[in-house]
N, C-alpha and C positions, 0 to 999 in steps of 0.2 A: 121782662114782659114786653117790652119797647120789641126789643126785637124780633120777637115773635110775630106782634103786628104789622111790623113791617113785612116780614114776610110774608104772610096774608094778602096787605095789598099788593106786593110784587105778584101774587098767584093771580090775585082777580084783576089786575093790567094786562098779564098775559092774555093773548088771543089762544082759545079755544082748540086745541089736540095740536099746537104748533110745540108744545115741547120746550124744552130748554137750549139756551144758544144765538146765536145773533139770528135776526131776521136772514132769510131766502135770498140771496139779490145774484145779479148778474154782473154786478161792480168789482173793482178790485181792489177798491177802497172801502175804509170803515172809522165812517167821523173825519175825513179826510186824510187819513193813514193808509198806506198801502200793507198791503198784507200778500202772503204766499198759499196760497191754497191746497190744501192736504187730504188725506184721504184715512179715514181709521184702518184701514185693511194693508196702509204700505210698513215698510220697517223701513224706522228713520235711525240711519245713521248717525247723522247729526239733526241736531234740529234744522240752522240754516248756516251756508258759509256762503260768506260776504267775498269772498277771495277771486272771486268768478271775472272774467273779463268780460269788458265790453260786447254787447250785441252776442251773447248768446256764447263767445268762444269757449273752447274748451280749455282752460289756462287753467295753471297752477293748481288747485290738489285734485280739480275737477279730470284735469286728463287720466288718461289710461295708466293706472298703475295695478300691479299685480298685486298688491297687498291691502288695495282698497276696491277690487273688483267686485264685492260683494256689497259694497256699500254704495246705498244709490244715497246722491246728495241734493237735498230738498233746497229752494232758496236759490240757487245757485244764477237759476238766470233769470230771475228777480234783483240781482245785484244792482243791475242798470237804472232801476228805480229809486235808487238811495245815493246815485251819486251827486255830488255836487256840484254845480257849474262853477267853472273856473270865475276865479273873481277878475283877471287881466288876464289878457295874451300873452302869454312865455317863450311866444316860438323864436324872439327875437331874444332873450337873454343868452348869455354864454359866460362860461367862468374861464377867464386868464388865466393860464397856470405855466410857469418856468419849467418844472421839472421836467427832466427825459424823459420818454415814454422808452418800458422797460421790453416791450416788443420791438425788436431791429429790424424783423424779417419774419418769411413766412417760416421759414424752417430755423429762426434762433430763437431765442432763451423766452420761455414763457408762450409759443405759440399752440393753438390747439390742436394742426396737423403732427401726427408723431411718423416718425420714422425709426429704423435700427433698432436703438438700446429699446427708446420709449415704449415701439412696440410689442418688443422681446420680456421686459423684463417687467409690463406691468405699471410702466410710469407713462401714459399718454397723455391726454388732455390736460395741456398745460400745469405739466409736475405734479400730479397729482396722488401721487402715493400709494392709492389706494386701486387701481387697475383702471383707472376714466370711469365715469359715471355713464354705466348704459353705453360703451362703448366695444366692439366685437374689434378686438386684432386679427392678424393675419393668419398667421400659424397656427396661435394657440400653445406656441411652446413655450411660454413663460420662464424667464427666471429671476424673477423679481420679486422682492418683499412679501406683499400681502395678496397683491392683484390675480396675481400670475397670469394675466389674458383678458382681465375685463371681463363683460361681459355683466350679467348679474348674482358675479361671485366678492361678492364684498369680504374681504381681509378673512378669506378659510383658507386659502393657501388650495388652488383647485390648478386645475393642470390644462391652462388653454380652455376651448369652447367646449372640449370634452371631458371636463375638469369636475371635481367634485364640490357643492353647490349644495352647502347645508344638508351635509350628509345624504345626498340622494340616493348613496346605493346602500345605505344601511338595513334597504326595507327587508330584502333579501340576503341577510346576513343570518346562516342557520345558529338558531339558538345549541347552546353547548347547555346541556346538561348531565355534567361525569358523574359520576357514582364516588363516596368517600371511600379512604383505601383503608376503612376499618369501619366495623358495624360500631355503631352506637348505643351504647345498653342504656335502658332506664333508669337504670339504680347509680350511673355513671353521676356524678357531682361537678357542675359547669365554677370552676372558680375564678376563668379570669376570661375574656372576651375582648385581642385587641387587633384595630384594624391594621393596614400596613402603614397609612401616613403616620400612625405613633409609633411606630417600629422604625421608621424612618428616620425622627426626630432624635433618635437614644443614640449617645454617643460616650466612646470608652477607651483614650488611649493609654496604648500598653508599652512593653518592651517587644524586643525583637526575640525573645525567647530562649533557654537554656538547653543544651542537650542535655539528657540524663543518661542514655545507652539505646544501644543501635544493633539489630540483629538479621544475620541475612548476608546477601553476598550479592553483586552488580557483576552484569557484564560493559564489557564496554560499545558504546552507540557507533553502528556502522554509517561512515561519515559520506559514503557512498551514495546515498537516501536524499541527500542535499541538494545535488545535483538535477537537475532539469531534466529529466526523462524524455526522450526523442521521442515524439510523437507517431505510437503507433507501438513504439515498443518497451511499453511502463510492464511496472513489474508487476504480476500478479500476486495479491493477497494469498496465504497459504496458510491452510488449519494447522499451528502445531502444539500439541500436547502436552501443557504444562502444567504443574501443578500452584495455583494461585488462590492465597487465601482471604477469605476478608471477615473474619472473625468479630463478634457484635463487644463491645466494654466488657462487660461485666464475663463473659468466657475467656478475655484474656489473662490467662497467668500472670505476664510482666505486669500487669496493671493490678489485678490483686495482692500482688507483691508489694509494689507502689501504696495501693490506699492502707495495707497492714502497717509502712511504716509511719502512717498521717504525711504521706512527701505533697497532699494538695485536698484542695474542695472537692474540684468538679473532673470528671474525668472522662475523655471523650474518643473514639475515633476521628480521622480526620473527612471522610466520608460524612458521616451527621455532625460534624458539627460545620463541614461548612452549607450543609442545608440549613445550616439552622440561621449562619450568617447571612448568608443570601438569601433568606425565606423573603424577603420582598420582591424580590426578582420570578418566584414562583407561582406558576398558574397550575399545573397541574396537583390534585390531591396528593398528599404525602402525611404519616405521622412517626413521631418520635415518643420510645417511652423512657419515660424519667425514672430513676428507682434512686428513692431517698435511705439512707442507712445511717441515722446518727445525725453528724456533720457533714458529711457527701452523698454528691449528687452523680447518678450514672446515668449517662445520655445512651441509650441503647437503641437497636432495631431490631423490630421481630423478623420471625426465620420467611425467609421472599420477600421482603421489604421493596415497593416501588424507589426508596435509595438507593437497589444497589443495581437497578437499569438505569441504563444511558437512554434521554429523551433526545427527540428528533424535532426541530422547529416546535418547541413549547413558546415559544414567543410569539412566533408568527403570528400577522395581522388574520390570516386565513388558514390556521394550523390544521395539522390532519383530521379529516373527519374518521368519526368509529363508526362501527358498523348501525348503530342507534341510530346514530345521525343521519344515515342514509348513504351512509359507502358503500358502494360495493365493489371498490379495489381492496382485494383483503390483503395485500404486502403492503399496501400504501398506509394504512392505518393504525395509530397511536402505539397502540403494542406492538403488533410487527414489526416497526420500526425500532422501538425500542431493542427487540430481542436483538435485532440485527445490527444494530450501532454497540448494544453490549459484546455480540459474540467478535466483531470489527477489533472495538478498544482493545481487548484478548489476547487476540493473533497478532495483532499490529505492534503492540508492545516487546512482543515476543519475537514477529520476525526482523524489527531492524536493529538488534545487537549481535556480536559476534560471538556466536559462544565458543570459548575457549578457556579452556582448565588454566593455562601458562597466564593466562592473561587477567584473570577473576580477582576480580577485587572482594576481598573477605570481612565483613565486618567484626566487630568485637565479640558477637557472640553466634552460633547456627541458630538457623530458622526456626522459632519456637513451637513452630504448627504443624511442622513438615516431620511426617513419620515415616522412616524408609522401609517398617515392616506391612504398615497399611497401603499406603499411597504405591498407586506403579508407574505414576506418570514422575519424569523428573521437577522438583521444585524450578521456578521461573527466576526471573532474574530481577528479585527484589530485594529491597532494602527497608527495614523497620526501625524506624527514630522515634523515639522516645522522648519528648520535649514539655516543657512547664514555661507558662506563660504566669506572666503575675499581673490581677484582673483588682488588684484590690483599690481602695478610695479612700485607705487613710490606712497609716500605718497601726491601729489600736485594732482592725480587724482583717487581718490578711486573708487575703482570697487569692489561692493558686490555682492553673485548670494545668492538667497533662492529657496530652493528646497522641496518638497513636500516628505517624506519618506514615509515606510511602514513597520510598524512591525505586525509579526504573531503571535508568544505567547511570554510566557516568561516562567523560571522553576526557581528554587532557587538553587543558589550555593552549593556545597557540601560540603564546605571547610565554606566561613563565611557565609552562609545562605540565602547572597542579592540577590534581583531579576533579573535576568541575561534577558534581550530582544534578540528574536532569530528570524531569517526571516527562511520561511518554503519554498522547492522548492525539486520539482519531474524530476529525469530523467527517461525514458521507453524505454524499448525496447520491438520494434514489433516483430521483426525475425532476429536471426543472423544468416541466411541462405539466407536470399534475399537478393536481389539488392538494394544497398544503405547502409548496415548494417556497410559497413566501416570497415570489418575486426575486428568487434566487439566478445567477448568473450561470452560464453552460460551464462548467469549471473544467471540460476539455480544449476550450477555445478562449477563454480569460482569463485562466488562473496565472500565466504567464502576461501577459499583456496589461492587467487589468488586476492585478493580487489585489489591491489595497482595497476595489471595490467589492473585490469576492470576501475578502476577509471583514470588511464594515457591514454586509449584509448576516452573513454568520452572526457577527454581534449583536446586530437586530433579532435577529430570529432564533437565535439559541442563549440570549444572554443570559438565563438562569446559569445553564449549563457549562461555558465559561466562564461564566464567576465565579462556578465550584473548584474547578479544573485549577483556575487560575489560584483561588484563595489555599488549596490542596498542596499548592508548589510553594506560596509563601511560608504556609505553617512548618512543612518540613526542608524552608531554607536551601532551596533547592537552588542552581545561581543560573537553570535555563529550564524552558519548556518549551517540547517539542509539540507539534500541532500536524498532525497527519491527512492531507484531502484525499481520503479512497471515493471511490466512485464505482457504481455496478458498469460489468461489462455491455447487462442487454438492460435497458430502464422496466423491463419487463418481468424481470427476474431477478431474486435477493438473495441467491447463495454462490453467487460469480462475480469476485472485486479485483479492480485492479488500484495499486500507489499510484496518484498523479503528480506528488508533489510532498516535500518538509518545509515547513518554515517554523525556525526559534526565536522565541523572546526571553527576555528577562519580564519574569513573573511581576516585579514593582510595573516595570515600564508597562506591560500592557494592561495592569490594574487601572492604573494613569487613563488610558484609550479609552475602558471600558468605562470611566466614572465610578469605579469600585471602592468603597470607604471600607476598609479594615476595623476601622474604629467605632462606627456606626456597626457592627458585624459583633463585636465583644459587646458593645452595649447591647445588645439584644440578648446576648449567650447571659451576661451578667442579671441582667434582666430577668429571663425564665428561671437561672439559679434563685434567686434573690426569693419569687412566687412561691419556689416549692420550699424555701429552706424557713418561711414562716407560719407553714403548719405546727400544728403542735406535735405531731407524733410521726411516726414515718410512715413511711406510704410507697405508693404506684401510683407514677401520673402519666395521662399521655397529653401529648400535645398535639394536634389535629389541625392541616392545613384544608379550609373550607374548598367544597371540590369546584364551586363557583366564585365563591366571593374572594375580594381580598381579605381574609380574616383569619388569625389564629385565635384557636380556643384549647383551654388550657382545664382535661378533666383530672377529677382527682377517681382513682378506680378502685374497684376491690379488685379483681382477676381481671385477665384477659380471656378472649377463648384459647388461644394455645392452654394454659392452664388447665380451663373446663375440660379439655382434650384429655391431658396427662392423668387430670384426676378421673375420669372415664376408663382408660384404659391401664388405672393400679386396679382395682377391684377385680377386671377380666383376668388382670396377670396372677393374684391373688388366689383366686378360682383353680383355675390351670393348676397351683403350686398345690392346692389343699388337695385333687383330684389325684 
């Protein structure tokens, strides 16, 4: 009730339609307090900041910066009314100090002019790490740490005054939206959902693996290929007609042989399974179907499988655009590419061995696919190894995988003379001037000069793709890989190649280069096994690589449509037969 009253008489003190709020004045005081004068219509940044310099300057947070241009700051030059007068004169103090002063010169240790390194690599104003604060170099060519040129590129790693600066060109980066490389049914059942940094984290070391049989015959690698091609007169690429297979698990004979006798769990090609290894390295859609039987697991690919084309700069920071996207160079784009790096691997494989009968290396058993009353074209010069790895984690539940290899020729040692097995694989470049090229080198005028940056950028921009290549050669123990740079005759046109160049490695060594973990690659494969073998009954699974995200997801199916297909046209055949 007290205060009720009081408020009453506060109302009848009040002077008459003046409102609430202090008196009207023209002062800038109140009660002898100074105060800042405000406005309800402004937007206050802050309320007030005392920070302000003397006599109105524009100092400390009040100057011009870019990330408070927006904010106007109130108070600021009212500062001067709050300071204190000195209690004594200090103009006469000074402090004695022994130490050295760690400035020699204008141009030594700790000075703020920079010159050479400091201003090249981003350490200017006085050692500063981080590219000088607010400070523009010369060039712009940076090559230092964080800075790279100053400027207002704080630790992105920008490239000089032209440099990139909190992602500034990202605005204009075309959205990629691919299509998945299989429809998605409704009735499809989602059982496992994971991203790539957990697929990253699994890890699984094995042995170096066993042969079980080998079928097939090699020619041997023309050594000729090695050599440096004279500029102007490389060899041109040539279609030749070979008969090569790449048959999916479950329709291979030798392997159904295999799983009758229980010789493993999981049973693979080396095609899908090392997609399945590398699946983190993968941007484009791909999937795999699982088919459970019992105690094993069949890793399969349905019939055109995006598996069994070769991609073109899938890495790449600016990879090919598709026709959706707004290409309209139709060779230049994602498929085209593709067809064209598959039909390349093909011929390439094919034209740098020597075929000769005298000379043919024969494996233990003929080509199991090759039928000389169907086929007209002659079988190619391949090799099929048969190998079992052992994926298990304790000896009370053994877990074997067999896997289907491939080998392309073989040459003889130069040192003791033994037959060395070598897988054969083509990179191409269409244009290092278009879109998609990935900041790619002219590999008519570097690939000599300059291999090491030609081949680091490849790795950049195709690494899904050599880590299949690569991981391909370790699984069938292969002791070299060939790496072919074809290149088009006109950048205009994609059915005119010519060889520019071979270079081999040992498959470990440039797993090494590429930061390639083999063991993280089985924990993954063990991994998917592991999902599907704790169903309770058997089944169809596919596994689906998200055509945007990093993500696999793992369904459990009834049919596929190939299936709905076959079952469509027994009925029509059925028909026909009663007729």
């Amino acid at each position: 009730m007290t205060d009720s009253l009081d408020y009453v008489k506060i109302c009848e003190s009040c002077p008459a339609g003046d409102g609430w709020g202090p008196p009207v004045t023209s002062e800038t005081t109140l009660d002898g307090v100074p105060y800042a004068p405000f406005s309800k219509g402004d937007k206050l940044g802050r309320m007030a900041d005392w920070t302000g310099s003397k006599d109105g300057e524009r100092g400390g947070r009040t100057q011009y910066n870019r990330n408070y241009r927006d904010q106007q700051v109130y108070g600021s030059s009212h500062a001067v009314t709050f300071y204190a007068p000195p209690a004594e004169d200090e103009s006469s103090f000074s402090v004695v100090s022994n130490t050295r002063d760690s400035t020699k010169s204008r141009y030594g240790r700790g000075a703020v002019f920079t010159r050479g390194r400091g201003q090249r690599g981003g350490r200017g104003d006085a050692r500063s790490g981080r590219g000088g604060a607010l400070q523009r170099t010369g060039d712009g060519a940076g090559r230092g740490g964080r800075g790279y040129g100053g400027g207002y590129d704080r630790g992105r790693g920008g490239q000089g005054a032209r440099g990139r600066r909190f992602g500034w060109k990202d605005y204009d980066k075309p959205a990629r939206n691919r299509d998945a490389s299989i429809n998605i049914k409704p009735d499809w059942q989602l059982l496992e959902e994971i991203d790539f940094n957990r697929l990253a984290k699994l890890n699984l070391d094995t042995d170096e693996g066993e042969d079980l049989d080998d079928y097939g015959f090699l020619y041997y690698y023309d050594r000729s290929y090695d050599k440096q091609p004279i500029k102007g007169a490389e060899r041109k690429l040539t279609a030749i007609d070979r008969a090569a297979y790449n048959v999916t698990t479950s329709s291979d004979p030798i392997i159904q042989e295999l799983a009758d006798k229980d010789e493993a769990t999981i049973f693979a090609t080396d095609s899908i399974l090392s997609m399945l290894m590398c699946s983190t390295r993968s941007v484009y859609p791909w999937d795999i179907v699982i088919v459970r039987q019992g105690n094993k697991i069949f890793l399969d690919k349905r019939d055109n499988a995006t598996l069994d084309m070769v991609t073109v700069n899938e890495n790449a920071a600016d990879a090919p655009l598709d026709a959706a996207d707004g290409s309209k160079d139709t060779i230049n784009q994602p498929a085209a590419l593709a067809e064209e790096a598959t039909y390349i691997n093909h011929n390439f494989a094919n034209q740098v061995v020597s075929e000769s009968e005298a000379t043919r290396v024969q494996m233990a058993h003929a080509n199991p696919f090759y039928n000389a009353s169907e086929d007209t074209d002659p079988p190619a010069s391949k090799a099929y190894k048969y190998r079992r790895f052992d994926l298990s984690t304790n000896d009370e539940e053994p877990v074997y995988l067999i896997v289907r290899t491939e080998v392309d020729a073989v040459q003889k040692n130069a040192i003791s003379g033994e037959d060395q097995h070598m897988t054969i694989k083509a990179l191409n470049e269409f244009d290092s001037k278009a879109q998609g090229s990935g900041g790619a080198l002219d590999w008519r005028s570097k690939l000599v000069t300059q291999r090491g940056a030609v081949v680091a950028t490849e790795m950049k921009n195709n690494s899904c793709k050599l880590a299949r290549w690569t991981v391909q050669s370790i699984l069938s123990k292969s002791d070299i890989m060939k790496l072919g740079f074809v290149s088009r005759v006109n950048p205009k046109s994609n059915d005119k190649h010519v060889i520019l160049g071979v270079i081999g490695w040992k498959p470990r060594d440039f797993a090494a280069q590429m930061n390639l973990s083999l063991s993280n690659g089985w924990g993954i494969v063990r991994t998917i096994a592991d999902m599907c073998l704790r169903r309770e009954n058997d089944g169809r699974f596919v596994l689906v690589k998200d055509p945007n995200k990093s993500i696999l997801r793992l369904y459990e199916v009834g049919s596929l449509d190939e299936d709905d297909e076959d079952e469509e046209d027994e009925p029509e055949a059925q028909g026909e037969e009663e007729e």
